[in-house]
N, CA, C and O atoms as a GROMACS GRO file, in nm:
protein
  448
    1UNK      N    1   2.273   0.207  -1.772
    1UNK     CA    2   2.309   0.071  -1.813
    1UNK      C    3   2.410   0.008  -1.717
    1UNK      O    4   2.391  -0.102  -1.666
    2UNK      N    5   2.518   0.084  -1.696
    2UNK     CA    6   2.592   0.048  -1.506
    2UNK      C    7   2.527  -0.036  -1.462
    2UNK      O    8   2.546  -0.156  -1.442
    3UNK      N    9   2.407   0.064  -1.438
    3UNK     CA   10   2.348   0.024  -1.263
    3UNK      C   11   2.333  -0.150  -1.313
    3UNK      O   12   2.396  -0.242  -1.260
    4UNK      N   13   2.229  -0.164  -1.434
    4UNK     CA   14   2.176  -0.303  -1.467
    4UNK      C   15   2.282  -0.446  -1.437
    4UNK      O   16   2.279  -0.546  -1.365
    5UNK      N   17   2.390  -0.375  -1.558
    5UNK     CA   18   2.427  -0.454  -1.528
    5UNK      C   19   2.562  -0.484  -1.378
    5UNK      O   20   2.637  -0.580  -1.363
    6UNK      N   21   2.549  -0.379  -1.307
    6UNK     CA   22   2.589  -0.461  -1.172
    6UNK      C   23   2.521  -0.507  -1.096
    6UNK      O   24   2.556  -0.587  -1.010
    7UNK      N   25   2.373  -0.448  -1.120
    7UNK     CA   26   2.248  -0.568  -1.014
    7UNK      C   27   2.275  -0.694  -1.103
    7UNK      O   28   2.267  -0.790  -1.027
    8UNK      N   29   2.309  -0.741  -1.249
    8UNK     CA   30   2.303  -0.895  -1.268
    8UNK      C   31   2.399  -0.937  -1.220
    8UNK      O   32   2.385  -1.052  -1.178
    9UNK      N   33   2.558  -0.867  -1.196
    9UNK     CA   34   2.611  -0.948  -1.151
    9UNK      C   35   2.642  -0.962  -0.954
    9UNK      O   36   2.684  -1.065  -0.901
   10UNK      N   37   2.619  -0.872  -0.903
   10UNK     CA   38   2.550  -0.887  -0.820
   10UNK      C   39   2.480  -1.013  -0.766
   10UNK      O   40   2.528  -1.110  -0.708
   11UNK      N   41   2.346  -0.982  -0.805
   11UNK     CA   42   2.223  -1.082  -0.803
   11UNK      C   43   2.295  -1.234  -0.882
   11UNK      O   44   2.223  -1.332  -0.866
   12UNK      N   45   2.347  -1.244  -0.915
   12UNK     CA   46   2.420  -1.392  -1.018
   12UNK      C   47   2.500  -1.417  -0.920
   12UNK      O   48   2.505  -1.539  -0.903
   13UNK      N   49   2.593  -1.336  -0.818
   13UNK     CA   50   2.672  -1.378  -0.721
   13UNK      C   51   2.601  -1.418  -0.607
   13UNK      O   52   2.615  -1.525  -0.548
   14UNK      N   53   2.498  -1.298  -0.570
   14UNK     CA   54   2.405  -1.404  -0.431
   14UNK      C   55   2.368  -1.535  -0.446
   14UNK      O   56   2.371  -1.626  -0.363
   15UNK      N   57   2.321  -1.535  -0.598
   15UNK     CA   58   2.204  -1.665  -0.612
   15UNK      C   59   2.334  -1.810  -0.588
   15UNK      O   60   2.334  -1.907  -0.513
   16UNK      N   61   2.430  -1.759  -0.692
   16UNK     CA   62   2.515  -1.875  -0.658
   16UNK      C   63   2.603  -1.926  -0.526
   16UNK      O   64   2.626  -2.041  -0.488
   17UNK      N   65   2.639  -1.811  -0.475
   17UNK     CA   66   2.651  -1.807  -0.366
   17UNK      C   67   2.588  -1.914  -0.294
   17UNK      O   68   2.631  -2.027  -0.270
   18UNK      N   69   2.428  -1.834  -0.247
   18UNK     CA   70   2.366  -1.907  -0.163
   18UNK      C   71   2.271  -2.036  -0.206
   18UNK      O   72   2.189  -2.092  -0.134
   19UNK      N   73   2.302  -2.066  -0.329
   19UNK     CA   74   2.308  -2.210  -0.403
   19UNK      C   75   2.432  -2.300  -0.327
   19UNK      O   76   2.420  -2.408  -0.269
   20UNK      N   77   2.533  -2.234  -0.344
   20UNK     CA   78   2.654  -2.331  -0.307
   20UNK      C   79   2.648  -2.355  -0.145
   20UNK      O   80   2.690  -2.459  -0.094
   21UNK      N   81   2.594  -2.251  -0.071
   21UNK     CA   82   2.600  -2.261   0.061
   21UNK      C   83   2.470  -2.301   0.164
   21UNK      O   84   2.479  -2.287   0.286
   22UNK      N   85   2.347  -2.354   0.095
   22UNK     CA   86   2.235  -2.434   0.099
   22UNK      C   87   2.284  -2.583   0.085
   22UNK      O   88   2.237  -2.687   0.131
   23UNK      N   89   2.372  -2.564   0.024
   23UNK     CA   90   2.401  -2.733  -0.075
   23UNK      C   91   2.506  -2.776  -0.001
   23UNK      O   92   2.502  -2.896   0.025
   24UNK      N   93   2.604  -2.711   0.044
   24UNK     CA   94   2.707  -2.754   0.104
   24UNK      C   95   2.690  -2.766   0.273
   24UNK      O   96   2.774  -2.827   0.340
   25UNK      N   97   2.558  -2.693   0.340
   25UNK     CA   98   2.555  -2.698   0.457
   25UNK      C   99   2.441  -2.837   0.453
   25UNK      O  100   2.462  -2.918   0.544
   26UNK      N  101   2.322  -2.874   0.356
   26UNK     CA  102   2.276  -3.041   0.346
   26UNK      C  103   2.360  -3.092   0.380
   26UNK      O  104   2.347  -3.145   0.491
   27UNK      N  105   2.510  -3.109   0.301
   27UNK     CA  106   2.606  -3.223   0.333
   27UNK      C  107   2.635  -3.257   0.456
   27UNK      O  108   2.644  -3.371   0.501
   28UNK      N  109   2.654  -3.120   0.534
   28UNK     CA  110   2.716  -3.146   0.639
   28UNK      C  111   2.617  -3.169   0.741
   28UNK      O  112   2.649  -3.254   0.824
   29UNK      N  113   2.509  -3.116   0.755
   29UNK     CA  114   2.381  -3.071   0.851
   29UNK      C  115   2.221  -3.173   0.847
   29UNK      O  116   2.224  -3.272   0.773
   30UNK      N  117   2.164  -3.162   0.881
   30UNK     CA  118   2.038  -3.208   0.839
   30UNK      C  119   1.950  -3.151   0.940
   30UNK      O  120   1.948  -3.162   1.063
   31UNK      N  121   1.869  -3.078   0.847
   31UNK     CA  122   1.808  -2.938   0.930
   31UNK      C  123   1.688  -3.025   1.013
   31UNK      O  124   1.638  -2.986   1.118
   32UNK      N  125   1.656  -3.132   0.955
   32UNK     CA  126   1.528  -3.221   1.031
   32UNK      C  127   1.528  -3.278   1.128
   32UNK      O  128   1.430  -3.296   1.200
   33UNK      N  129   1.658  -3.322   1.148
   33UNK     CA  130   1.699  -3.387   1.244
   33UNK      C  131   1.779  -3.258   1.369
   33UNK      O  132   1.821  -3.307   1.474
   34UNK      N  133   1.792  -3.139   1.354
   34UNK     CA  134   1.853  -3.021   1.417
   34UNK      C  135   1.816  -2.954   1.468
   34UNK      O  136   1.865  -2.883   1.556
   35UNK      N  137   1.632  -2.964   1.391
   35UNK     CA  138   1.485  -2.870   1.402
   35UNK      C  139   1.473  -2.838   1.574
   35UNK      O  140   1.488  -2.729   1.629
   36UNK      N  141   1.436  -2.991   1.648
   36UNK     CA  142   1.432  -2.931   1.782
   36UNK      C  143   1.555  -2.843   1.864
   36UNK      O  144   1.549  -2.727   1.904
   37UNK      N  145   1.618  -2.899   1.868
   37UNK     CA  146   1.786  -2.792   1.897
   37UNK      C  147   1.741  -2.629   1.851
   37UNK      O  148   1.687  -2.554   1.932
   38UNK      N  149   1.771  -2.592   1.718
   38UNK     CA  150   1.743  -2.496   1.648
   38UNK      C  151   1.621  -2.418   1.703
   38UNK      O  152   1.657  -2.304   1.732
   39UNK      N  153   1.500  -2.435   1.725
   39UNK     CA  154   1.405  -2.415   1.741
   39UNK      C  155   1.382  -2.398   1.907
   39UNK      O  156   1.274  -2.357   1.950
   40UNK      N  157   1.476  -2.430   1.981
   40UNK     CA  158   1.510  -2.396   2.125
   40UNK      C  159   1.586  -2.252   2.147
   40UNK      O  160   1.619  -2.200   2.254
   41UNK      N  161   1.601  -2.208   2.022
   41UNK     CA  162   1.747  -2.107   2.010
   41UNK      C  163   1.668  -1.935   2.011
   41UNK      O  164   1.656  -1.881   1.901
   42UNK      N  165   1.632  -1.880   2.101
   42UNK     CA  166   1.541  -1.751   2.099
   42UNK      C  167   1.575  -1.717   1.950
   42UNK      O  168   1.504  -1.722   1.850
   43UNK      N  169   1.746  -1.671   1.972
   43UNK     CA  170   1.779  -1.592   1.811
   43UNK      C  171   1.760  -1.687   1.653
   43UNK      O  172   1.786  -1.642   1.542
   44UNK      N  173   1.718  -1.801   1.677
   44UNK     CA  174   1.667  -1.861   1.567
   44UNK      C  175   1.537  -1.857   1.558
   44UNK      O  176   1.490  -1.863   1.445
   45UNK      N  177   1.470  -1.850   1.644
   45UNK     CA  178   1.314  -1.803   1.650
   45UNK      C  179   1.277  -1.640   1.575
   45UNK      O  180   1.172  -1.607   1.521
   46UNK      N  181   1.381  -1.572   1.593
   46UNK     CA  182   1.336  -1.479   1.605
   46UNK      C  183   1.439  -1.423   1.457
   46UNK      O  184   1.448  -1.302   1.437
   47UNK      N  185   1.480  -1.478   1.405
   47UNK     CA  186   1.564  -1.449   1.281
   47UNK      C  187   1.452  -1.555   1.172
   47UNK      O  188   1.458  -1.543   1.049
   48UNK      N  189   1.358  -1.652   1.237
   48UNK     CA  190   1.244  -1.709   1.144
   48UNK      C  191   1.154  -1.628   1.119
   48UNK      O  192   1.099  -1.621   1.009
   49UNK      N  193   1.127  -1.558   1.214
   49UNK     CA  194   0.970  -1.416   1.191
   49UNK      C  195   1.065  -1.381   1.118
   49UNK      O  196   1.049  -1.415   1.000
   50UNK      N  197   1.201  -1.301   1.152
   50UNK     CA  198   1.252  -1.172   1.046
   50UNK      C  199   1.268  -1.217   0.852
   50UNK      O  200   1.268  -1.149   0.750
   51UNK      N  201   1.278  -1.355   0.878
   51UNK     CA  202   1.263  -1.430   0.716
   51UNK      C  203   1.122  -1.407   0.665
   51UNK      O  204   1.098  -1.366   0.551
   52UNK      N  205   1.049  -1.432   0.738
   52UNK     CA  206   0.928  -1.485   0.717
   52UNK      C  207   0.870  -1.287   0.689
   52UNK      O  208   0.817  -1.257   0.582
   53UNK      N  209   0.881  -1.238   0.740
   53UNK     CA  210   0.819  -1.064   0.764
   53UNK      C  211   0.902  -1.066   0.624
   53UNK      O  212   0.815  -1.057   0.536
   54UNK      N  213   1.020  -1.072   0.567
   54UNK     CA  214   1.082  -1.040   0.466
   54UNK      C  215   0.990  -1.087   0.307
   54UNK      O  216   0.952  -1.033   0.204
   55UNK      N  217   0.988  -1.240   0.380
   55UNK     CA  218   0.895  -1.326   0.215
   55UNK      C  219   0.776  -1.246   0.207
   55UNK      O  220   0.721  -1.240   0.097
   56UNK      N  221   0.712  -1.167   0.334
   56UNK     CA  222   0.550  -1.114   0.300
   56UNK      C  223   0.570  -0.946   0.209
   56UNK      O  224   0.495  -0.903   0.122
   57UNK      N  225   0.688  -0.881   0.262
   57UNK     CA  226   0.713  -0.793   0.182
   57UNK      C  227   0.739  -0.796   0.047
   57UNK      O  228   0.700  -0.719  -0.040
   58UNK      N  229   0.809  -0.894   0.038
   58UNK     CA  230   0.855  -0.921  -0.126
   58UNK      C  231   0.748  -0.995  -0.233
   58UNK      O  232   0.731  -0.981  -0.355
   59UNK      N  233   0.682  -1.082  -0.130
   59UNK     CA  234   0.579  -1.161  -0.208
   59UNK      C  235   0.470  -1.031  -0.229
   59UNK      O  236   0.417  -1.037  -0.340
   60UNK      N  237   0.429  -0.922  -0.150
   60UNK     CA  238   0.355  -0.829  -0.173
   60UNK      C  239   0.382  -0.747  -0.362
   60UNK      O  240   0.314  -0.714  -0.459
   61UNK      N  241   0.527  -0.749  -0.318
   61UNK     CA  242   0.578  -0.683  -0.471
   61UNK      C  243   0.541  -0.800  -0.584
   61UNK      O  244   0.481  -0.767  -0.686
   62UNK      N  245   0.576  -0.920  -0.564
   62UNK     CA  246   0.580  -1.033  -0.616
   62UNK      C  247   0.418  -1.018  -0.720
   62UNK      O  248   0.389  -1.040  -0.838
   63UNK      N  249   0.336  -0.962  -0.581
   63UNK     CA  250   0.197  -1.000  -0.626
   63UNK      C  251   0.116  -0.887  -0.738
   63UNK      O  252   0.048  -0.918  -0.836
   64UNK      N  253   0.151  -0.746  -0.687
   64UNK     CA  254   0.193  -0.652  -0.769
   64UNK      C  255   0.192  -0.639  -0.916
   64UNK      O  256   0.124  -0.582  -1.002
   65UNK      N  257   0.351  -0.759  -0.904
   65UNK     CA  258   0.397  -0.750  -1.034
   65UNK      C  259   0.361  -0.822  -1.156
   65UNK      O  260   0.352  -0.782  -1.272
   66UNK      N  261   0.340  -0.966  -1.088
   66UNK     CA  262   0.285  -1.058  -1.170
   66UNK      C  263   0.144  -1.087  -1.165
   66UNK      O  264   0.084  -1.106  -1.059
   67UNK      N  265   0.072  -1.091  -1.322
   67UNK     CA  266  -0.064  -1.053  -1.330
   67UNK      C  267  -0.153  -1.228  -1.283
   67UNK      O  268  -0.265  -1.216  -1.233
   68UNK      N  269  -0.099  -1.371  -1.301
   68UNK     CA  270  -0.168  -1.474  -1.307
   68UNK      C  271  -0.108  -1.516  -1.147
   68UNK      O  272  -0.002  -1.518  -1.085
   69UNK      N  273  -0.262  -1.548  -1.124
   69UNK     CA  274  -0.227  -1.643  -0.969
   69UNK      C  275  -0.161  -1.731  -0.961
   69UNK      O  276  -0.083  -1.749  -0.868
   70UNK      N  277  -0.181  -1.825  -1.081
   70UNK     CA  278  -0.053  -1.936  -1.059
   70UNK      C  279   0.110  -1.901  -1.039
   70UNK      O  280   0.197  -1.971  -0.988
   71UNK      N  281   0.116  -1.819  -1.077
   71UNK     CA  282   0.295  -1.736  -1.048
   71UNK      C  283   0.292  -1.730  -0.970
   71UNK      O  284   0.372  -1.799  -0.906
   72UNK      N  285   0.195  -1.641  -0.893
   72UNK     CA  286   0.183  -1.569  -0.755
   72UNK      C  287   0.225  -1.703  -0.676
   72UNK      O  288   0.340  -1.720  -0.636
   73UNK      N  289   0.101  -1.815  -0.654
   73UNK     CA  290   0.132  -1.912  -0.554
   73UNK      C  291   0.240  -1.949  -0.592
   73UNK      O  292   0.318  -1.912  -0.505
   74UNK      N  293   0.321  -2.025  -0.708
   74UNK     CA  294   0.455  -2.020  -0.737
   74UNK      C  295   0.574  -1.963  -0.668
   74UNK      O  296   0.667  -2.019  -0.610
   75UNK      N  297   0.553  -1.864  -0.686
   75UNK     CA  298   0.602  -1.745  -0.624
   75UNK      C  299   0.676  -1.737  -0.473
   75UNK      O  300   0.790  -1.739  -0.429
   76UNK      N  301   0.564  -1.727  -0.431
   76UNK     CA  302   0.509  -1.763  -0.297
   76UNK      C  303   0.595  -1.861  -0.220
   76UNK      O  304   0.667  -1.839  -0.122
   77UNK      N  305   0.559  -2.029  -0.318
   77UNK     CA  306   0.628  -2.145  -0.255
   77UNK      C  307   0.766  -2.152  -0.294
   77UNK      O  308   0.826  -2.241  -0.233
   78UNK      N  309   0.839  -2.085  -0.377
   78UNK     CA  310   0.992  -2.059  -0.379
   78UNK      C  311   1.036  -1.943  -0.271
   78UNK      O  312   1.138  -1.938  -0.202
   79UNK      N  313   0.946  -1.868  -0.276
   79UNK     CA  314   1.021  -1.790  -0.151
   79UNK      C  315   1.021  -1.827  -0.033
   79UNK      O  316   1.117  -1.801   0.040
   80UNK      N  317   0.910  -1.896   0.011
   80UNK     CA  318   0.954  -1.990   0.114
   80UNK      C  319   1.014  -2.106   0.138
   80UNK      O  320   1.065  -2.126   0.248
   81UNK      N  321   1.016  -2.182   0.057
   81UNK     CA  322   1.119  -2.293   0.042
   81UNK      C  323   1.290  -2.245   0.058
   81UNK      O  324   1.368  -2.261   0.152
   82UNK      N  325   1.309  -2.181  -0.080
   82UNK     CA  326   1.445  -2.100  -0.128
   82UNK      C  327   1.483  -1.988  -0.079
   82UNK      O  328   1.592  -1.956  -0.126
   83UNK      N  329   1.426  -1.885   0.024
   83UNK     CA  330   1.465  -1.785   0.052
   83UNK      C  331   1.522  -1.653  -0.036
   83UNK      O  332   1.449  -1.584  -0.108
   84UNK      N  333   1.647  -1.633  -0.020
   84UNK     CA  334   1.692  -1.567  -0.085
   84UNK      C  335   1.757  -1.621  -0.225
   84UNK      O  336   1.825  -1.539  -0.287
   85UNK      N  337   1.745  -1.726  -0.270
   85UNK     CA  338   1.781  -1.824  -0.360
   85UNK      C  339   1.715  -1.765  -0.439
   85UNK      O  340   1.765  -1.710  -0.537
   86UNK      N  341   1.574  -1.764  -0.411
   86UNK     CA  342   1.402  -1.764  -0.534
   86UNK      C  343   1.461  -1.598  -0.550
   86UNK      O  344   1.512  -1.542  -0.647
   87UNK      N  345   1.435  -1.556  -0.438
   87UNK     CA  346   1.482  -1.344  -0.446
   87UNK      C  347   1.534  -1.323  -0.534
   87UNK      O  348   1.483  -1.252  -0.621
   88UNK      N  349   1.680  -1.387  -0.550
   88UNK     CA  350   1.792  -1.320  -0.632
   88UNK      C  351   1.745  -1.367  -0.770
   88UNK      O  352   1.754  -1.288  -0.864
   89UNK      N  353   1.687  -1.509  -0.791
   89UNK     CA  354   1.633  -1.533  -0.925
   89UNK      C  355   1.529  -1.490  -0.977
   89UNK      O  356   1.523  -1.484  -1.100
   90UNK      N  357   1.431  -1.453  -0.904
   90UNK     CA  358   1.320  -1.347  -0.917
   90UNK      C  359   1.375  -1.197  -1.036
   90UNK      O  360   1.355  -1.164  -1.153
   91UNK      N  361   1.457  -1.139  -0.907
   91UNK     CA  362   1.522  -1.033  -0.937
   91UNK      C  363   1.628  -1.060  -1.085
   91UNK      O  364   1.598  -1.009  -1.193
   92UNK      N  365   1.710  -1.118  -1.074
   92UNK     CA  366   1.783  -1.183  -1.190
   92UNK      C  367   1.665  -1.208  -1.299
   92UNK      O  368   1.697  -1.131  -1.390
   93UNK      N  369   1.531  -1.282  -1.343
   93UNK     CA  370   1.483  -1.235  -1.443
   93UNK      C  371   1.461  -1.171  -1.457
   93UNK      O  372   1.510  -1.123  -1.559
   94UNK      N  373   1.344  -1.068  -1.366
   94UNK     CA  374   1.341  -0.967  -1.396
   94UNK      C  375   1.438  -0.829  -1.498
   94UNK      O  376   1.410  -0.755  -1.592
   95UNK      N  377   1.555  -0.855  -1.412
   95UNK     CA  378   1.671  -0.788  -1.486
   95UNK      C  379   1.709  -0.829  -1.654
   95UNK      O  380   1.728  -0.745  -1.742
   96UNK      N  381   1.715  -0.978  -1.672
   96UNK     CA  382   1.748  -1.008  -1.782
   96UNK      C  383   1.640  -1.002  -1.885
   96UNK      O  384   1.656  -1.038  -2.002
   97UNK      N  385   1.549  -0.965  -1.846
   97UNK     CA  386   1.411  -0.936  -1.964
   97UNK      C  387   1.360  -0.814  -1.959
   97UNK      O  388   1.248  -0.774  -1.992
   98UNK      N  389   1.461  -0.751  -1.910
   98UNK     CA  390   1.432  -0.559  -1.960
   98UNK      C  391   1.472  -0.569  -2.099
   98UNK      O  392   1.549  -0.647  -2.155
   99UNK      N  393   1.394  -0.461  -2.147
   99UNK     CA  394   1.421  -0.459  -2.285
   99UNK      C  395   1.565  -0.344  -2.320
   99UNK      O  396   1.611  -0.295  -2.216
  100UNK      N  397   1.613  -0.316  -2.409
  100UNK     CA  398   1.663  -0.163  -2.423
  100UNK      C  399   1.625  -0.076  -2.392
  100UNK      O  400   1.503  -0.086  -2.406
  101UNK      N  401   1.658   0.042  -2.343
  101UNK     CA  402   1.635   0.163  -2.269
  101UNK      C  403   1.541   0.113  -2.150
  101UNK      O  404   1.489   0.200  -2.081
  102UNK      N  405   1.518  -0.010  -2.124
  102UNK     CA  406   1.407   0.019  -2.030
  102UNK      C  407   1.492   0.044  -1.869
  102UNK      O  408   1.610   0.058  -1.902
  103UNK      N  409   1.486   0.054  -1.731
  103UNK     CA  410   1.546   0.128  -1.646
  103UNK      C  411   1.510   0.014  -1.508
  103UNK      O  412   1.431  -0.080  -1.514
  104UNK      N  413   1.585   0.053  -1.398
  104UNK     CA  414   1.558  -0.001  -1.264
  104UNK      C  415   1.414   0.004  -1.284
  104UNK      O  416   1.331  -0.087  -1.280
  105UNK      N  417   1.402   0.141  -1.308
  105UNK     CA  418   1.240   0.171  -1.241
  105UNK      C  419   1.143   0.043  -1.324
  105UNK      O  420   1.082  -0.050  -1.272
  106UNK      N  421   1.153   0.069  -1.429
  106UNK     CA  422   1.061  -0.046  -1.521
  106UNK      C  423   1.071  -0.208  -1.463
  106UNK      O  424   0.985  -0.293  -1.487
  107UNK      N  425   1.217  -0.236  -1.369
  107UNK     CA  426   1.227  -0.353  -1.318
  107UNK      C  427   1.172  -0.359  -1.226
  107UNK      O  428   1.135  -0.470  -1.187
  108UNK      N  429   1.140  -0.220  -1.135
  108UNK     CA  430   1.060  -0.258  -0.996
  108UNK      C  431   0.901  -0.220  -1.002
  108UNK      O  432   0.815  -0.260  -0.923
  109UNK      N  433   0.883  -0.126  -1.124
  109UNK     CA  434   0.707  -0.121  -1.142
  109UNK      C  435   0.646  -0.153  -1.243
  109UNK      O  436   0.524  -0.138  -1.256
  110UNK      N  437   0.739  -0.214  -1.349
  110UNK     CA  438   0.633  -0.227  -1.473
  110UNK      C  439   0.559  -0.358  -1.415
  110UNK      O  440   0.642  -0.415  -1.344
  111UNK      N  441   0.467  -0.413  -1.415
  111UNK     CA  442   0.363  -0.514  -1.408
  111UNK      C  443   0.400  -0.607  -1.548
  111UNK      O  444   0.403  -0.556  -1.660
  112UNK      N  445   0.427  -0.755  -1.523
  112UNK     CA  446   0.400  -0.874  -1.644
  112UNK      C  447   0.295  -0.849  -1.705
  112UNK      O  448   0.259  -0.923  -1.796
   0.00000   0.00000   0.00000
């Protein structure tokens, strides 16, 4: 029961976290207008595959887990939009809809 509940708070600290720091770098930034710059940058090129290789691993589990396609594509378009935003909230329900006694393990293989 530990473990659980330090993955929620944990996972409740990334999500907000990188809620507050998505939101606060809009203010300052505007990624559309930055795109060409950014996109000149090898190590931003190459930290986009390492995002992108990340969403196909997780969306693999994603797909796994949840039985209706519409989640899946759901799914899918938050993890690429949101990054680690969608992850941690992914993970965060997951966690908060274990039942009693149920375990990590039941959070990373039981199937919806």
């Amino acid at each position: 029961m530990f473990m659980i509940n330090f993955l929620k708070v944990l996972f409740s600290i990334v999500f907000v976290f990188m809620c507050y720091e998505v939101i606060d770098t809009s203010f300052h930034s505007n990624l559309f207008t930055e795109w060409d710059f950014l996109g000149g940058i090898p190590w931003m090129r190459a930290t986009l595959w390492d995002f992108y290789a990340n969403v196909l691993a997780i969306f693999c589990w994603v797909c796994y887990k949840e039985k209706s396609f519409a989640l899946r594509i759901l799914w899918l378009i938050l993890l690429i939009t949101l990054g680690s935003i969608a992850t941690s909230l992914y993970i965060l329900i997951g966690l908060f809809t274990l039942k009693p006694g149920e375990t990590i393990k039941d959070l990373l293989i039981k199937q919806s």
